[in-house]
LONUTI-53943 format. One record per atom (N, C-alpha, C): x, y, z; residue number from 1; atom name. Coordinates in steps of 0.001 Angstrom, whole numbers, plus 500000, padded with zeros to 6 digits. Layout:
N
REC	east	north	up	torlo	domar
REC	X	Y	Z	NUM	CA
...
***
This chain:
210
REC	east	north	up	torlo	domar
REC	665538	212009	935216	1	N
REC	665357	213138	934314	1	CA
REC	663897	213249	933913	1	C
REC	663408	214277	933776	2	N
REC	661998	214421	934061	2	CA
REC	661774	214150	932227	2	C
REC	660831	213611	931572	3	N
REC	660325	213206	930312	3	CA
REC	660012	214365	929780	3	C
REC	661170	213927	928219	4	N
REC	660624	215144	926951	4	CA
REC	659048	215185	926548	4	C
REC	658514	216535	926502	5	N
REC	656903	216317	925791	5	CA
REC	656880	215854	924851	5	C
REC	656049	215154	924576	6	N
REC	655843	214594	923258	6	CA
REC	654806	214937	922452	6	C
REC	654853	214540	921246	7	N
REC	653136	214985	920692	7	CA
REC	652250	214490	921043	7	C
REC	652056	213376	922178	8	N
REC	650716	213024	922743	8	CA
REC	650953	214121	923629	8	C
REC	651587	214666	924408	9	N
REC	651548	215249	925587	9	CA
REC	650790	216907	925344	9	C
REC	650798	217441	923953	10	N
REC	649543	218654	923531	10	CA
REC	648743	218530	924181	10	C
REC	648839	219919	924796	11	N
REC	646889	219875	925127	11	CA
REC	646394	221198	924059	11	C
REC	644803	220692	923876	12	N
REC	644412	221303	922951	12	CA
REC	644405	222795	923788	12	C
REC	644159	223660	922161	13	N
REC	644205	225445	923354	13	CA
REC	642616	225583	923656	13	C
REC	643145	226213	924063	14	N
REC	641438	227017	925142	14	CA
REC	640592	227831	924411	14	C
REC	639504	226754	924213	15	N
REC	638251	227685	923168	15	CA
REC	638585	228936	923415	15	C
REC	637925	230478	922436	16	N
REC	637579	231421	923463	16	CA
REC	636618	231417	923385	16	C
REC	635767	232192	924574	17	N
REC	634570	231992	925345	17	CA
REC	633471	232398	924542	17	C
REC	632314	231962	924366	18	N
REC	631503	232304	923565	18	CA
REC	630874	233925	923525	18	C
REC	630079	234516	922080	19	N
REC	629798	235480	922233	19	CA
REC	628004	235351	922614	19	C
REC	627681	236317	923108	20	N
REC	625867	236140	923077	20	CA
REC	625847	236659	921902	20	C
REC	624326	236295	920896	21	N
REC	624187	236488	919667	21	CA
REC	622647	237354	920095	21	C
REC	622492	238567	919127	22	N
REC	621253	238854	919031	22	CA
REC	620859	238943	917420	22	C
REC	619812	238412	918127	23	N
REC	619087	237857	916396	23	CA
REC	617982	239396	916208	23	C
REC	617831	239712	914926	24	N
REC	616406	240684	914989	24	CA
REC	616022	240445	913692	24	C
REC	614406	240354	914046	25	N
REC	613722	239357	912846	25	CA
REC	612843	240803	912269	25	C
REC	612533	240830	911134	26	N
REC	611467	241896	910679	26	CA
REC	610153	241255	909796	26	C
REC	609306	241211	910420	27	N
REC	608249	240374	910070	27	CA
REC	606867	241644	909613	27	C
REC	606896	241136	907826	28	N
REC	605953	242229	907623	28	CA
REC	604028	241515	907981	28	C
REC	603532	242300	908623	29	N
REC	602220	241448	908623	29	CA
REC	601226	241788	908345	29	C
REC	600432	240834	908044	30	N
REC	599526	241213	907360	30	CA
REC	598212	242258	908020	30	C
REC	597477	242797	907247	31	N
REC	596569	243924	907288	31	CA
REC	595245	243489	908458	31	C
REC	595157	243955	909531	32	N
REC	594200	243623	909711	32	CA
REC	594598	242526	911447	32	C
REC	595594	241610	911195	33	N
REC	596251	240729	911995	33	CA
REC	597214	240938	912941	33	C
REC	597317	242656	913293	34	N
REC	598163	242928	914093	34	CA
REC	598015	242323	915863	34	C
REC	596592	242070	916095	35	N
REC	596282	242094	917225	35	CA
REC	597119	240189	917827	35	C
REC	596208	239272	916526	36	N
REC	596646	237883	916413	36	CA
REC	598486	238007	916506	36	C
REC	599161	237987	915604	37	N
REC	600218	238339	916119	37	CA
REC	601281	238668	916811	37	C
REC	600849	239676	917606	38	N
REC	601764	240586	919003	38	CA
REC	601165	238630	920066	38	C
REC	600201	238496	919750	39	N
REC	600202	237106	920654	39	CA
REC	600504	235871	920140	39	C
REC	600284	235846	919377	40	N
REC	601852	234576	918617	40	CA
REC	603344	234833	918913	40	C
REC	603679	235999	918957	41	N
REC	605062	236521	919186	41	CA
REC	604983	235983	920618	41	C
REC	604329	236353	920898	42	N
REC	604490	236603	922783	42	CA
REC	604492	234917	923011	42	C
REC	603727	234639	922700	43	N
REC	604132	232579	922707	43	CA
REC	604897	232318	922402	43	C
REC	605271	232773	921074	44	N
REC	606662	232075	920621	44	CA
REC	608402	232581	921408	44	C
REC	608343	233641	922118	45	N
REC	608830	234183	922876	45	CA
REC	609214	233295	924401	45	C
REC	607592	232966	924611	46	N
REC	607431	232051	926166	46	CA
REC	608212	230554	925620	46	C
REC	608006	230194	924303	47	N
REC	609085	228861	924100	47	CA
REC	610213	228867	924045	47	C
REC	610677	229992	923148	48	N
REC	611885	230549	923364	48	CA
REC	612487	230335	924586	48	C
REC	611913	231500	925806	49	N
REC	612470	230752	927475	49	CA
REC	612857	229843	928012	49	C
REC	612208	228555	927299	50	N
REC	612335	227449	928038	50	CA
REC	613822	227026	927313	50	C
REC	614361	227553	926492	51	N
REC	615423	227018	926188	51	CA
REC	617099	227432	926421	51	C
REC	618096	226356	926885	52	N
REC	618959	226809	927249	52	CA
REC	619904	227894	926799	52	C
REC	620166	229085	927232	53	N
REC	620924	229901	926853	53	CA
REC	620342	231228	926700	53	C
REC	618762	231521	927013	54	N
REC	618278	232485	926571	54	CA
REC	618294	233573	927338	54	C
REC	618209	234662	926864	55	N
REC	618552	235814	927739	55	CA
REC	617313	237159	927517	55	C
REC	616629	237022	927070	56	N
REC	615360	237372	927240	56	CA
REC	614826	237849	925538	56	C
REC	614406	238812	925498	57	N
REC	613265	239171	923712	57	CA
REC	612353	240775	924017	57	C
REC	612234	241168	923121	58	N
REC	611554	241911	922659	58	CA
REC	610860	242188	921493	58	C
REC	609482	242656	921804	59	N
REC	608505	242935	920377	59	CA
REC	608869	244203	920045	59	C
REC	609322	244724	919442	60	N
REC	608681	246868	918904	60	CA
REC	607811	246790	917527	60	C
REC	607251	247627	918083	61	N
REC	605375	247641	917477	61	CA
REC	605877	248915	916337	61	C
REC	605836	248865	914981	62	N
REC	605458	249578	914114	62	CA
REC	604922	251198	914518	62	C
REC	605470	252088	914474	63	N
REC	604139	253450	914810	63	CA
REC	603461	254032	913361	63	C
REC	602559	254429	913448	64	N
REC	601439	254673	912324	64	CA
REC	602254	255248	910753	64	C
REC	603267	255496	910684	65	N
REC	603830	256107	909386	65	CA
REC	604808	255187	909366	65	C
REC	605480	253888	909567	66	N
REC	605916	252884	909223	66	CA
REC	605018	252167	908184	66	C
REC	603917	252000	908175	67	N
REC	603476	251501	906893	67	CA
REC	603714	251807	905607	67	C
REC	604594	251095	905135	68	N
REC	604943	250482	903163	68	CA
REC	604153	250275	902569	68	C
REC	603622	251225	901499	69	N
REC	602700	251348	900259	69	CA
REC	602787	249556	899838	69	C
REC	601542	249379	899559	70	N
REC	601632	248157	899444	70	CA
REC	602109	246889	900275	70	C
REC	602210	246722	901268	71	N
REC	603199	245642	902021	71	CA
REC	602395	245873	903210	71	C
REC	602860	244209	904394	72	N
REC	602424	244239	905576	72	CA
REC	603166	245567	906188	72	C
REC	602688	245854	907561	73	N
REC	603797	246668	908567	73	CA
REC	604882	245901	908919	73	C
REC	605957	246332	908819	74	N
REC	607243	245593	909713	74	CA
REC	606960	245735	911521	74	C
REC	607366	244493	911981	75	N
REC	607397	244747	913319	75	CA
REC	608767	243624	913254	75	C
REC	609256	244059	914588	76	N
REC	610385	243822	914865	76	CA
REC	610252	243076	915722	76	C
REC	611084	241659	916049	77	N
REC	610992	241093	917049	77	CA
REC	613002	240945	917730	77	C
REC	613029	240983	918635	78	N
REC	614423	241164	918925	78	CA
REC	614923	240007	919802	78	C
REC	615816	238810	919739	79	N
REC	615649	237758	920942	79	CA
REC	617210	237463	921152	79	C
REC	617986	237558	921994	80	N
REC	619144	237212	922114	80	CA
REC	619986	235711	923064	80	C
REC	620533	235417	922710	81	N
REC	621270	233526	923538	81	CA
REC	622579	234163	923661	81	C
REC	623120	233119	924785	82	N
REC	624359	233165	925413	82	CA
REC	625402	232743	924337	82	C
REC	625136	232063	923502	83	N
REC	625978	232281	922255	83	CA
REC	625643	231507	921265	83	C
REC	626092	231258	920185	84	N
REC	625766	230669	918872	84	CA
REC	625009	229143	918814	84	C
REC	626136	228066	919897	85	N
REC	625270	227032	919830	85	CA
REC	624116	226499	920276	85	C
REC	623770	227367	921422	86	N
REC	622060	227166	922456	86	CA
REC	621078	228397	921112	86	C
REC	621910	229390	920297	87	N
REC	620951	229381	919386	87	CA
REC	620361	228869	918216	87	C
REC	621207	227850	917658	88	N
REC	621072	226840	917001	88	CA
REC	620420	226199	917205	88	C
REC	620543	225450	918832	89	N
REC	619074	224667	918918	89	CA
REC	618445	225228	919486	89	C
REC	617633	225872	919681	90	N
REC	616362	226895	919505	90	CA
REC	615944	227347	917866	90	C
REC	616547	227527	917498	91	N
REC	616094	227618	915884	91	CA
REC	616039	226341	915023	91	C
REC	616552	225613	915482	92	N
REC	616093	223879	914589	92	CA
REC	615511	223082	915378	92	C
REC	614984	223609	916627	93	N
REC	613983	222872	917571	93	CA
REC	612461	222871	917018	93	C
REC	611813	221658	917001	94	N
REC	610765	221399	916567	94	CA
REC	609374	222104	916975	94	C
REC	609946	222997	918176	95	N
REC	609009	223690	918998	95	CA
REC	608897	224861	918065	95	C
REC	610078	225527	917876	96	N
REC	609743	226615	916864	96	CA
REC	609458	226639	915311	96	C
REC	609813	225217	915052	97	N
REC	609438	225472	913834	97	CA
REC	607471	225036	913899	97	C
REC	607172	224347	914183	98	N
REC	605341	224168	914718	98	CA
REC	605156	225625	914995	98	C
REC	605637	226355	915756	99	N
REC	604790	227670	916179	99	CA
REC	605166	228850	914721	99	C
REC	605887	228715	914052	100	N
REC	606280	229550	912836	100	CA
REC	605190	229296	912364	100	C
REC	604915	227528	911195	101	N
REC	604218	227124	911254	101	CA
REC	602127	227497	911236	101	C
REC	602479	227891	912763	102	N
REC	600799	228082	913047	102	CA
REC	600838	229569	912577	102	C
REC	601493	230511	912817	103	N
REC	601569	231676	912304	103	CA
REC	601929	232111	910856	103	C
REC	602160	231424	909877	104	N
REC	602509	231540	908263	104	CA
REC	601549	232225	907761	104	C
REC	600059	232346	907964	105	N
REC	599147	233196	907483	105	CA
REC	599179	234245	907980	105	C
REC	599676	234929	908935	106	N
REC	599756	236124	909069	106	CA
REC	601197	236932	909073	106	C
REC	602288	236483	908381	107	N
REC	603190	236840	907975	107	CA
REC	603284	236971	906534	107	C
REC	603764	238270	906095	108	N
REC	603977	238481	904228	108	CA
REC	605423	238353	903859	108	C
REC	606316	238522	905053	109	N
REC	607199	238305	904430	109	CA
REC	608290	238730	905917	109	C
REC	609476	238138	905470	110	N
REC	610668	237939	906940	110	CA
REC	611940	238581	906346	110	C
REC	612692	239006	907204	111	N
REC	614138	239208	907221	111	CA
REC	614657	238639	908528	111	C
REC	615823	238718	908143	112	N
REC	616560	238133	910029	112	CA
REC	618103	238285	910098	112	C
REC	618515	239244	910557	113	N
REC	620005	239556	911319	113	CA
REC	620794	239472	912407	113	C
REC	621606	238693	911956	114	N
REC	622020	238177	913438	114	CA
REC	623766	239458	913784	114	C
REC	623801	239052	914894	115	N
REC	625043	240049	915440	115	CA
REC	625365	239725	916811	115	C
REC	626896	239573	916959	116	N
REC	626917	239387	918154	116	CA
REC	628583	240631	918763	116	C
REC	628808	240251	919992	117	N
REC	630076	241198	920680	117	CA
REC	629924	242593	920327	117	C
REC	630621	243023	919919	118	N
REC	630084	245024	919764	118	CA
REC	628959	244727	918816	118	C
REC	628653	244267	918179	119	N
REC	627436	244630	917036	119	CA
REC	626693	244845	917312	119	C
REC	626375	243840	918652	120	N
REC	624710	244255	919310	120	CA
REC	624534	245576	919789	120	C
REC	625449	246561	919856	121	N
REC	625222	247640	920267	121	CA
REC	624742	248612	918789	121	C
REC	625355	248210	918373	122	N
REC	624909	249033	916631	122	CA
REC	624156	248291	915769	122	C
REC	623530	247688	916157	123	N
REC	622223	246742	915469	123	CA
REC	620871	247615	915232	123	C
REC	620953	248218	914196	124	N
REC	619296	248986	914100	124	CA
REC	618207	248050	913472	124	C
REC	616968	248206	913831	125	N
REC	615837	247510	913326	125	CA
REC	615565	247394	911782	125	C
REC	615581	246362	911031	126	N
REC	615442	246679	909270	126	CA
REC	616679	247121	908782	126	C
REC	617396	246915	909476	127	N
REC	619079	247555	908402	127	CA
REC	619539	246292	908109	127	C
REC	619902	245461	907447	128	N
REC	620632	244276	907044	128	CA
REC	622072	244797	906407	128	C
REC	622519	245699	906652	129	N
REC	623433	245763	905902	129	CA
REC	624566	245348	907179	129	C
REC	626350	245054	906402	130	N
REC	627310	244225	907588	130	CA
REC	627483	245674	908595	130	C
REC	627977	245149	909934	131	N
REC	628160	245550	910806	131	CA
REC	629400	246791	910826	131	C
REC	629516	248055	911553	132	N
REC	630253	249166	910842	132	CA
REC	631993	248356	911185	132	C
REC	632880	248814	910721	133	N
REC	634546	248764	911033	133	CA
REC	634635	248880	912424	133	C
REC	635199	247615	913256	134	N
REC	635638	247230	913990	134	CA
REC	636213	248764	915081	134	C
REC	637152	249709	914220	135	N
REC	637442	251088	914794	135	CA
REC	636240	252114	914982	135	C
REC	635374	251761	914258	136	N
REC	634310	253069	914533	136	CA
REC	633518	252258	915636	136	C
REC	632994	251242	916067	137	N
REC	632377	250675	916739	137	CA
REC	633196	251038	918170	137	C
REC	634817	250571	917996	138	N
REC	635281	251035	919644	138	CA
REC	635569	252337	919635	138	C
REC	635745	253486	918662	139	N
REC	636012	254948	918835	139	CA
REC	634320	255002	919944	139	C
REC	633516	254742	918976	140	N
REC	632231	254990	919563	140	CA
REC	631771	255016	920978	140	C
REC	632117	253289	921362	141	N
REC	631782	252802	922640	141	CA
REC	632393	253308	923370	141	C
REC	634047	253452	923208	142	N
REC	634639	253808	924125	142	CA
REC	634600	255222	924567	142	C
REC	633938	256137	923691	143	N
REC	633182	257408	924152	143	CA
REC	632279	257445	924862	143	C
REC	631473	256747	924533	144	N
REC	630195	257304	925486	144	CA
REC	630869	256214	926645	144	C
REC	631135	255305	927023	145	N
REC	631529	254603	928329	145	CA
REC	632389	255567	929431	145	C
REC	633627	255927	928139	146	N
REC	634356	257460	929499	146	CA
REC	633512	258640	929611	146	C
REC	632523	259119	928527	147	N
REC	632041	259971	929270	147	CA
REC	630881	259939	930618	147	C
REC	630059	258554	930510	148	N
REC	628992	258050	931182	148	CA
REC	629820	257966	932317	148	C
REC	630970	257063	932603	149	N
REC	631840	256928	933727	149	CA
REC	632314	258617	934583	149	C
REC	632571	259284	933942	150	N
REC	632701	260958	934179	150	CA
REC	631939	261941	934844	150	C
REC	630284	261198	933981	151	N
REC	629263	261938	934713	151	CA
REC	628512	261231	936084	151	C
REC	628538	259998	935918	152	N
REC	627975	259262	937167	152	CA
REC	629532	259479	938415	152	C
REC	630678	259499	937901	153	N
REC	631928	259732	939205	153	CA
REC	631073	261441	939421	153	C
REC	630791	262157	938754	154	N
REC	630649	263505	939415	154	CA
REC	629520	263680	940161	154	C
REC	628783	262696	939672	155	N
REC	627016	263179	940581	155	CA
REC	627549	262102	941647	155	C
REC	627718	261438	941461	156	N
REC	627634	260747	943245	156	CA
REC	629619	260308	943883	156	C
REC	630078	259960	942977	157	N
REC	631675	259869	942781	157	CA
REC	631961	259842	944765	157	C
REC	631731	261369	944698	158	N
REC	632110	262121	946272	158	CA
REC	631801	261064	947147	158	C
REC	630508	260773	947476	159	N
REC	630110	259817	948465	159	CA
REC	630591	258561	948489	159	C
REC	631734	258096	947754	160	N
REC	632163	256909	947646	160	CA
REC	633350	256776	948008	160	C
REC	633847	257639	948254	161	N
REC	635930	257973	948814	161	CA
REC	635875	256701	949822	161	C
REC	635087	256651	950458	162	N
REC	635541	255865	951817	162	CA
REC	634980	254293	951965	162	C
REC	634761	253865	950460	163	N
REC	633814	252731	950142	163	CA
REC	635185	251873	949688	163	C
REC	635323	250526	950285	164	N
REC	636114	249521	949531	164	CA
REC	636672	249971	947730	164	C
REC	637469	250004	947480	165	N
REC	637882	250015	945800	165	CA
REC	636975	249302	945097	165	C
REC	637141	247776	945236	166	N
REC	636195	247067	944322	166	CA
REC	634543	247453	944346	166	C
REC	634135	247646	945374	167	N
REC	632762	247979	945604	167	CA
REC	632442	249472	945107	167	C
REC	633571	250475	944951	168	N
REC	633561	251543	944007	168	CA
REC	633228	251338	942411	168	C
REC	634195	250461	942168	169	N
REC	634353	249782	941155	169	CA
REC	632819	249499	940030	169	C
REC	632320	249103	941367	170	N
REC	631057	248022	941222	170	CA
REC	630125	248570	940978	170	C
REC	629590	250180	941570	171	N
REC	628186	250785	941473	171	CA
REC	628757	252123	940582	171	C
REC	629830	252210	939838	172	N
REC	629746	252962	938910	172	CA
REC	629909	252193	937655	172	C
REC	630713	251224	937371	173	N
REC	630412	250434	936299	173	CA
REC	628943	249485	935726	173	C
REC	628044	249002	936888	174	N
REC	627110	248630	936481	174	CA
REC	625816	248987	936105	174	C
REC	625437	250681	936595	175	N
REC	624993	251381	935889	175	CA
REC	625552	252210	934946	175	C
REC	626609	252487	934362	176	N
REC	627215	252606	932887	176	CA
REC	627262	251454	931940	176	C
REC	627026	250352	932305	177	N
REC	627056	249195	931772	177	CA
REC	625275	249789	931195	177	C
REC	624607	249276	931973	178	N
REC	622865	249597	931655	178	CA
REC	622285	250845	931405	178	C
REC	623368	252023	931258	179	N
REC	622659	252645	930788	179	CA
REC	622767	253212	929557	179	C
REC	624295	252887	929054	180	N
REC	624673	252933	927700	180	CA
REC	623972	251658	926565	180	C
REC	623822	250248	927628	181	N
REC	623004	249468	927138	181	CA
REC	621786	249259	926476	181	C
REC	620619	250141	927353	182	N
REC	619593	250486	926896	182	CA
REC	618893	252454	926525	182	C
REC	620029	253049	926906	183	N
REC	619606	254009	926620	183	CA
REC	620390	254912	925852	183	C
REC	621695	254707	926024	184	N
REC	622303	255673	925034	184	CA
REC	622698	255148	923844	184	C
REC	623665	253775	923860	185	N
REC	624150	253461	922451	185	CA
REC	622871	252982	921318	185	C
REC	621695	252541	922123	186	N
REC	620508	252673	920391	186	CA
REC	620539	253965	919980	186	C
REC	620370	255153	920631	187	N
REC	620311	256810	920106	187	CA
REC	621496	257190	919592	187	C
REC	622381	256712	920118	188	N
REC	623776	257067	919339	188	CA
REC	624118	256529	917950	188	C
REC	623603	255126	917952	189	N
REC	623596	254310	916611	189	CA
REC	622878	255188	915815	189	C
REC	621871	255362	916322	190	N
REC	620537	255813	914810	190	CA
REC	621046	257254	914619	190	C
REC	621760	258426	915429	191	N
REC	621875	259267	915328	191	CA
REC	623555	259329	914541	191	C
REC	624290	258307	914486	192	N
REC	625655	258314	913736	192	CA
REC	625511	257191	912296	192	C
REC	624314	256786	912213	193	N
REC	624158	255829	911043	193	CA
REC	625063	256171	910122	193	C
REC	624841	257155	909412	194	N
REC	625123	257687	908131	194	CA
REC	626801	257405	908041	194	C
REC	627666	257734	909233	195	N
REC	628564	257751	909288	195	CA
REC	629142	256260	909370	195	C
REC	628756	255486	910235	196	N
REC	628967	254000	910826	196	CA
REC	629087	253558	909658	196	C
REC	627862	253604	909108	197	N
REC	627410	252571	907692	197	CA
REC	627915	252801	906545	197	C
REC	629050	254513	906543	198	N
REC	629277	254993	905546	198	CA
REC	630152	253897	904567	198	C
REC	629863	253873	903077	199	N
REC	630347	253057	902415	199	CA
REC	631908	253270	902035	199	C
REC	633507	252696	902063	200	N
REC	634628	253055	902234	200	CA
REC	634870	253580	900699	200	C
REC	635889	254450	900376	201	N
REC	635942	255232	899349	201	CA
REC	636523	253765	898604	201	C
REC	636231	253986	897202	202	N
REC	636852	252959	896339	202	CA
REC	638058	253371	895819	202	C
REC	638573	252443	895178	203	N
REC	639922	252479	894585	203	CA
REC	640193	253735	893887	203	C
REC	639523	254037	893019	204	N
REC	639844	254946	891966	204	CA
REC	639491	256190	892720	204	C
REC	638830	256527	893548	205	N
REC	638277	258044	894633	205	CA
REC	639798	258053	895235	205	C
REC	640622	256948	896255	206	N
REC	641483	256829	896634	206	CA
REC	642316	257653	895482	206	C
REC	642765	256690	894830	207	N
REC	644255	257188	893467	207	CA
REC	644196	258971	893161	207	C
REC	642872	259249	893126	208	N
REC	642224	260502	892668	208	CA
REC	642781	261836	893595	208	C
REC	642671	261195	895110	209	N
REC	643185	261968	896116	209	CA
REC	644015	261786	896171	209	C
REC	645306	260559	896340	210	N
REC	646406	260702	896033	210	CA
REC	647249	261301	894976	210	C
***
């Protein structure tokens, strides 16, 4: 007779798989030190690389009417990891904290937001506020993905009838993947803010309408 399981015989369940995290830092700086800077970033960036999990960074440079009466310019630095724990150590690695460090005089002051799985798509620069409702994030995505999928099947779609399924599959999803990635869902974010971020009616607005 084949043996009852026992409680040694559990196996633990199956992590789920990690998310990539994007971090975005807002670093106001000081007057004068923009040039020093953009090359501290860019070093601290090249250390960044060397560490496991990284998936690349970006600087965005302030444009001339971003400057705050009184205050450095914000510039944005943007750096994302394969998920939470390779960003952990990169941020308590001794490498970055020395290069922070050498750069403290030309920083006035920091913020830093992290976000990962849909968020990174609705992550605007300098917004710290939490990430929108779980439903407006997939109403969202899942719009522009069927319509992007709609317009790339119509411009080239035709020429593909006679192409393997999966390999169909393959060159319309991976440019809808990259191009909602970098080109449509930041414009869509900044252009639906108001709404995303909108604050939920309170109790008593509720009762009022009821």
């Amino acid at each position: 007779m084949p043996a009852r399981p026992g409680a040694g015989d559990r196996r633990p369940a199956r992590a789920a798989d990690p998310e990539p995290v994007t971090v975005t830092v807002a670093r106001g700086v000081a007057a004068g030190r923009e040039d020093d800077f953009a090359r501290w970033s860019d070093e601290l960036t090249a250390l960044a690389s060397r560490f496991p999990g990284f998936l690349g960074a970006g600087l965005l440079r302030p444009g001339p009417a971003d400057r705050p009466t009184g205050a450095g310019r914000p510039w944005h630095v943007v750096y994302r990891f394969d998920c939470a724990a390779n960003l952990a150590a990169w941020e308590s690695s001794a490498d970055r904290a020395g290069w922070l460090a050498e750069g403290e005089h030309m920083v006035e002051s920091t913020a830093v937001q992290r976000v990962s799985g849909l968020e990174t798509w609705f992550s605007l620069p300098g917004r710290t506020a939490p990430a929108p409702p779980k439903w407006k994030m997939f109403l969202v995505s899942g719009t522009v993905f069927y319509l992007l999928n709609v317009l790339l099947t119509a411009t080239y779609g035709r020429w593909l009838v006679d192409w393997p399924y999966p390999l169909r599959i393959l060159v319309i999803s991976f440019p809808v993947t990259a191009i909602a990635t970098w080109l449509v869902m930041p414009r869509v974010a900044r252009r639906l803010a108001r709404w995303l971020y909108a604050a939920p009616p309170r109790a008593d607005q509720q009762r009022r309408r009821g």
